[in-house]
N, C-alpha and C positions, 0 to 999 in steps of 0.2 A: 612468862606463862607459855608452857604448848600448846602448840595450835593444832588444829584439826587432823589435820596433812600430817604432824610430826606423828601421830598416835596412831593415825592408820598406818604409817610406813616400817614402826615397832609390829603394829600388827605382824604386818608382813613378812617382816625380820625373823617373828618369833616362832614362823613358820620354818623359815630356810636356814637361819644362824643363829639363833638364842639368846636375842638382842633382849633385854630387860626393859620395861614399860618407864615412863617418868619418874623420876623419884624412887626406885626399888634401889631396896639396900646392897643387891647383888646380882649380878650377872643371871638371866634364867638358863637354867641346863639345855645342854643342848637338845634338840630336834627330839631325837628317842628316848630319851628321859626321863621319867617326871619329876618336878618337884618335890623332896619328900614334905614339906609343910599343905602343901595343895593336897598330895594325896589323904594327908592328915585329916583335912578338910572336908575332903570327898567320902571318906570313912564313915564321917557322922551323920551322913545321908542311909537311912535304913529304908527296905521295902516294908517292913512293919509302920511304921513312920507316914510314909509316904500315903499307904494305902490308909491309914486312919485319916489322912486328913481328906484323902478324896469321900470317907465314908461322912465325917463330918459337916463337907458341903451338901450331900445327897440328903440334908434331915431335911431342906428346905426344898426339895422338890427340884423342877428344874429352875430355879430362881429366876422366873421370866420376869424383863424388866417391867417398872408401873406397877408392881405388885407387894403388899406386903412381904410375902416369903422373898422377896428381893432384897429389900429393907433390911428385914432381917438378917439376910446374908451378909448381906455386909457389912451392920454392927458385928456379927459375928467373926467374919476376917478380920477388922480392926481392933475387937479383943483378942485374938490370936496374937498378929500382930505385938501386941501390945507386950503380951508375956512375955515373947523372944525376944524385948530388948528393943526392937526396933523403933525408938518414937525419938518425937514425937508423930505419930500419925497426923495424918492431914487428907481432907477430901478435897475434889473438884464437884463443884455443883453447875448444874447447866438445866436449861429447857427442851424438854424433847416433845416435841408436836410430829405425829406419826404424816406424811403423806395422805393427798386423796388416795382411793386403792385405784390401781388400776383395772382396766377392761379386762375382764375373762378373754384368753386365750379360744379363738374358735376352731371346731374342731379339724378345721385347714390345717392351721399353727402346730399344732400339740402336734397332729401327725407326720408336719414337715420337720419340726423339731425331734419328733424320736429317729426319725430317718437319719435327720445328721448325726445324732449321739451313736447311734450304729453305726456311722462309716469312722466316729472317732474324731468328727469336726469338732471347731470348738473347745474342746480339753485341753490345749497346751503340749507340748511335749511330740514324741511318738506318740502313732496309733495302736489302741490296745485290740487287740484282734478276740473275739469271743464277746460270748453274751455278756449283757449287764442286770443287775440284779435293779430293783427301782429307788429310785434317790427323787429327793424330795422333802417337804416337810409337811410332819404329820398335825391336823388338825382335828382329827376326829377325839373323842375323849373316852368313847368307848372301846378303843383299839386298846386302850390301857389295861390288862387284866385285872390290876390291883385295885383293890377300889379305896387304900388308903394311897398311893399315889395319887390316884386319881381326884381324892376328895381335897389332896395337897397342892396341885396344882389347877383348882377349878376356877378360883380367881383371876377373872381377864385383866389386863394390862387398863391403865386410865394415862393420858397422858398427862405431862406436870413435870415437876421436879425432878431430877435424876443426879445421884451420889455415886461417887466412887472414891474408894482409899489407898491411901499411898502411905509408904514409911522410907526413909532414907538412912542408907550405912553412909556417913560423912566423912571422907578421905581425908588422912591428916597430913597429906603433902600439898595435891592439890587440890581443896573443898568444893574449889568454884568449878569443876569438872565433873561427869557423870555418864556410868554409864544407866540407859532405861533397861529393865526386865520386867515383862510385862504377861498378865493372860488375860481372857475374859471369862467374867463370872458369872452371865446370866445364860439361859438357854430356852427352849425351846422344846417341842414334838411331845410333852404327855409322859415323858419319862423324871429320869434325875437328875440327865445333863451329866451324868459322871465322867463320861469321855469328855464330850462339847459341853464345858471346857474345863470339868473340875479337874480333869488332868494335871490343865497345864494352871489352873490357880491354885491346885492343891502342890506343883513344882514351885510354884513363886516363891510360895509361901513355905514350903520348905527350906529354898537359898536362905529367906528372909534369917528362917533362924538361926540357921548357919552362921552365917558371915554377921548375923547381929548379937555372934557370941563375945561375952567382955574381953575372952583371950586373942580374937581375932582384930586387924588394923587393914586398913585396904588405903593405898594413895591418894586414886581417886574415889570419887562418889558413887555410891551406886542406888540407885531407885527401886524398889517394889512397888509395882501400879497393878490391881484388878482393876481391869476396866468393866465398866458398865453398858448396857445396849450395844454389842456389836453384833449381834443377828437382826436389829434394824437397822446396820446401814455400816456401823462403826463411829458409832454418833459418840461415845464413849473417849473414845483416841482421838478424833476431829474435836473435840469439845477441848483438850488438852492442850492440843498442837496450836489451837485459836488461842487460848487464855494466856499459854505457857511461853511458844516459841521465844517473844521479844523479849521475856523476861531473861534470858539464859544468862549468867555472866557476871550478870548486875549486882554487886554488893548493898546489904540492906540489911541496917542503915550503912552508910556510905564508913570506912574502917574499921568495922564489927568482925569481917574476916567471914561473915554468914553471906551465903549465895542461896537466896529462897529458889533458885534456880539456875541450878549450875551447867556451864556448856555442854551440849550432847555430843557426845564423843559417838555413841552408836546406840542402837534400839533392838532388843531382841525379845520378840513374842514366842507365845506359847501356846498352841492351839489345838486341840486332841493328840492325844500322845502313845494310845495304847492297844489300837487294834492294828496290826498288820498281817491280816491272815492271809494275805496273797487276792488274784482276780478271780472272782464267780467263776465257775465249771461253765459248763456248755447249757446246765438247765436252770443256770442263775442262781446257784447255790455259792457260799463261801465257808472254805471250810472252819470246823470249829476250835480248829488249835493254830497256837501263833505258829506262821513257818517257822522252819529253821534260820531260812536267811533274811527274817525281816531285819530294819535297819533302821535307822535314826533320820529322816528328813532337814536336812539343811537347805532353806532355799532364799534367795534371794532375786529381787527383778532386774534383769538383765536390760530394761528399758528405761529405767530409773537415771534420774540427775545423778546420783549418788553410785549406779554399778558398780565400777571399781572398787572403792572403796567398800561397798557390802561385798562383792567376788572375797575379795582379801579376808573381810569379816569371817565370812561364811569357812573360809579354808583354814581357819586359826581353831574355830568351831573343830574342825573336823581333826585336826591334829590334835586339840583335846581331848577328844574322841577315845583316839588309838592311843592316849598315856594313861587316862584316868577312868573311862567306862568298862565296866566287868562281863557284858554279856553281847549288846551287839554293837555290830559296826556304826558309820553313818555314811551315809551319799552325801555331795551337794547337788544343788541343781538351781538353775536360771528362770523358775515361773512363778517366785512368789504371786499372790497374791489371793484377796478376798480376806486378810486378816488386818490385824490391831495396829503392824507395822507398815500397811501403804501409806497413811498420813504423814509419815516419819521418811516416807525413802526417797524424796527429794529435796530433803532437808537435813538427811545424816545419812549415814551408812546404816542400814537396813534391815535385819533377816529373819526369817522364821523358822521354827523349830517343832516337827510334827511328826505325824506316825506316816500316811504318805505323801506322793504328792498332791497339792490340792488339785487342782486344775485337769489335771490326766487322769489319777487315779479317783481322789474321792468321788469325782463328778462323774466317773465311768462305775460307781455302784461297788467299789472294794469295804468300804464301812456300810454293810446293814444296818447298822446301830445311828447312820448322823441323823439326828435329827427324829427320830422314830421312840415308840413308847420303849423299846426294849434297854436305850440308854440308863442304863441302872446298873448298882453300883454290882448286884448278882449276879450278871450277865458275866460279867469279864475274871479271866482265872491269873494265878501271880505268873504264870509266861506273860500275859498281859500287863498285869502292875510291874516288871519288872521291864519291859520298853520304856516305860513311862519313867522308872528310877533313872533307867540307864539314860535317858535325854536330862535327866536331873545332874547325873553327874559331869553329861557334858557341857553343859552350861556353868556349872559351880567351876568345873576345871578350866573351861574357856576364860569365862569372868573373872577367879582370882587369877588369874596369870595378867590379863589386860591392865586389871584395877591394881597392883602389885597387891593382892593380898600376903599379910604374914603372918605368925603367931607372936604374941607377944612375948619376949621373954622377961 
């Protein structure tokens, strides 16, 4: 069996010398490259495609968890799912009891607070110099113009029971191995949640169908998880990582060759994917077309048990990038966090996949849209869907290369 250490050091390989993953039938091409079956692969990734499935989570509103339109959602990925081959599907069930709320902020606080977001404390990274637009999350219901959004997401959260669904492509070298891909599917703020985070579930769920084509064979395992509740907390991905971790490895029943949980080789989320319009102007404004040079976020925490080994992740990501994505680049960078993948990054290699950084940029005001009623699926134009392809492609291009995907002949 390979072990942890041997997969991430192929990672690494597959960066500098074109070392092939476990089990691959053949040598991966070198550095500059690409695969012609990957790119075969990468093909049938369409922005037509793409953008119907983000339009297809937006029917349910922003799918706040505790709520029917929740529910529903994700009966409705799981029949998606289902079509592309991917089964058998499988949920995680858990209890989510919200927190007391805390104390209102007085107006000490709030003011001592915007003063450090103006100097740029805080945010991770460099300081962004210039005004910031307001970030936050929106609670008002009337801020929502539409009054059939509005009337879709009126429904408050109850706490109780919480589902999430998963499907698994089963490696036919090594089963008991796996990589996770993962987004989250619930939201927040009075809109549709199409960015946060049907982006990046309406991305999963695209790999899904890919790689869960009958012509397709991948090594190792690879997982589609939407997770559930991660804007209360990431109760969603914490819920998994509790149930799941010990099970990793373990054959079930014992010489069946079935691994209900196969060893995590590494985790990669998917967290808004589609607005990179640059920082707010001087009077808070951000403009309304994608830059020219926005770019693909790859980040991982540099604070992490696991660094190294997501650093490596992350830069395999990005070499994927430059073989197989048609429009932009990608960065890496060292400040994951606030997503699906901090449960996971001291327990595997690590990384996230977004439109900026969280930490510096979203939090200094560059998405008007987080969290706000405007998040719909009208709002955003195909310069926009087509960030969000191009992170699709470098994840499909990163992941078949790791998992030796092929075609079959």
């Amino acid at each position: 069996m390979a072990t942890l250490s041997t997969h991430l050091a192929q990672a690494a390989l597959l960066v500098s010398a074109g070392v092939a993953p476990a089990g691959a039938q053949s040598p991966q091409p070198p550095r500059d490259t690409a695969d012609p079956q990957i790119t075969q692969l990468v093909s049938r990734l369409t922005l037509d495609r793409y953008k119907a499935t983000v339009k297809g989570l937006t029917q349910f509103g922003d799918r706040r968890q505790g709520t029917d339109r929740n529910r529903a959602a994700v009966d409705w990925i799981e029949a998606q799912l289902e079509s592309y081959g991917c089964t058998p599907t499988q949920r995680i069930t858990y209890d989510y009891q919200p927190p007391p709320p805390r104390a209102r902020p007085t107006p000490e606080q709030i003011a001592a607070f915007q003063k450090a977001r103006a100097r740029g404390e805080g945010q991770g990274g460099s300081r962004i110099r210039g005004n910031r637009g307001p970030v936050g999350v929106n609670n008002d219901s009337l801020k929502q113009p539409d009054p059939a959004i509005r009337a879709l997401d009126a429904q408050p959260s109850t706490p109780g029971e919480r589902q999430e669904v998963y499907c698994t492509k089963v490696g036919t070298v090594h089963p008991d191995e796996m990589y996770i891909v993962g987004g989250h599917m619930d939201g927040i703020g009075w809109g549709q949640a199409a960015n946060d985070d049907g982006s990046g579930t309406a991305l999963v769920m695209e790999l899904a169908r890919v790689l869960s084509a009958p012509d397709v064979r991948t090594d190792v395992s690879i997982r589609f998880i939407l997770w559930n509740n991660e804007e209360t907390g990431l109760n969603g991905s914490r819920a998994y990582v509790a149930q799941r971790a010990a099970l990793q490895g373990k054959e079930d029943p014992p010489g069946s060759g079935t691994y209900p949980e196969p060893r995590w080789l590494g985790m990669i989320q998917h967290d808004m994917e589609l607005f990179d319009h640059g920082m707010p102007n001087a009077q808070g404004q951000v403009s309304k077309t994608q830059r020219p040079d926005a770019d693909v976020n790859i980040e991982f925490q540099s604070k992490s048990k696991f660094a190294e080994g997501s650093e490596r992740l992350a830069w395999a990501f990005r070499d994927a990038n430059e073989k197989y994505a048609t429009d932009y680049p990608a960065a890496v960078g060292p400040h994951m966090t606030n997503t699906d993948s901090a449960p996971f990054q001291d327990l595997v290699p690590a990384i996230s996949i977004r439109e900026n950084e969280r930490g510096m940029q979203i939090g200094a005001g560059w998405d008007p849209q987080w969290h706000q009623p405007t998040d719909v699926f009208s709002t955003y134009s195909d310069d926009d869907f087509r960030l969000g392809l191009n992170a699709a492609q470098t994840t499909l291009g990163a992941v078949a290369t790791l998992a030796g995907a092929h075609l079959a002949q």
